[in-house]
N, C-alpha and C positions, 0 to 999 in steps of 0.2 A: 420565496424565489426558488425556483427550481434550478435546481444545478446540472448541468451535463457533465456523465463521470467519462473521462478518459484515460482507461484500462493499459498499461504499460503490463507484458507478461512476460518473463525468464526464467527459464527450465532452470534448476538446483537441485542437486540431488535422488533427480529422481520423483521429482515432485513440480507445480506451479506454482509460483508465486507471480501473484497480481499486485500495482499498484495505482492507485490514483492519487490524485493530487488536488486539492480542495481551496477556493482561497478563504480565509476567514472571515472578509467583507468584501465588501466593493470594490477600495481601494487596489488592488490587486497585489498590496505590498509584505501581505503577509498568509502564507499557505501553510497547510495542515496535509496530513497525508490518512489512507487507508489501506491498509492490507488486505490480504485474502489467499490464504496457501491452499492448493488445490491438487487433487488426481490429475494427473497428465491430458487434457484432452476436453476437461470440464469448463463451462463457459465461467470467463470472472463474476457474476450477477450471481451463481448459483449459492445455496447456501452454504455455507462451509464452516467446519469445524471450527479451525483458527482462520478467527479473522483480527486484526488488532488495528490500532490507531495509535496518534503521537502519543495520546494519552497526559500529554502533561501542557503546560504553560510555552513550551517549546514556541516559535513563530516563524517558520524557514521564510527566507527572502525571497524566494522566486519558487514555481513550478518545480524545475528541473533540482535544485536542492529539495523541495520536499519528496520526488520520486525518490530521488538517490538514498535518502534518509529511510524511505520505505522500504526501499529493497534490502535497506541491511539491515531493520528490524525482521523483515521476512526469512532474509536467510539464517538469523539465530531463530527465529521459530522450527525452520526445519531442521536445526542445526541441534537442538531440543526434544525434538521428536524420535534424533536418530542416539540419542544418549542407553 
């Protein structure tokens, strides 16, 4: 099944950070998320350095929880970067 991703993006630092939000089946009762920290200006599809996912057994309950949970995975990425 193919997925349509839709790209949520907010400026940090000086940098992009993209999120999408994925659901884990059908059901729609459990999402996963994806990142992608980007140059200012760069489309979210492009490739990128840091890209990260939930990464673990996690199961956010809606969309808008797994964005949320993206973005503050993305912001310690660039929060990481800028160490």
């Amino acid at each position: 099944m193919e997925q349509r991703q839709d790209w949520h993006t907010e400026a940090y630092k000086g940098m992009e950070v993209h999120v999408t939000a994925l659901p884990k089946d059908d059901s729609g009762s459990a999402w996963d998320y994806t990142v992608r920290v980007t140059q200012p200006g760069e489309d979210s599809s492009a490739e990128s350095e840091l890209t990260a996912s939930a990464g673990d057994d996690a199961d956010f309950p809606t969309e808008e929880a797994a964005v949320e949970a993206g973005f503050v995975r993305g912001y310690s990425l660039v929060d990481a970067m800028s160490r």
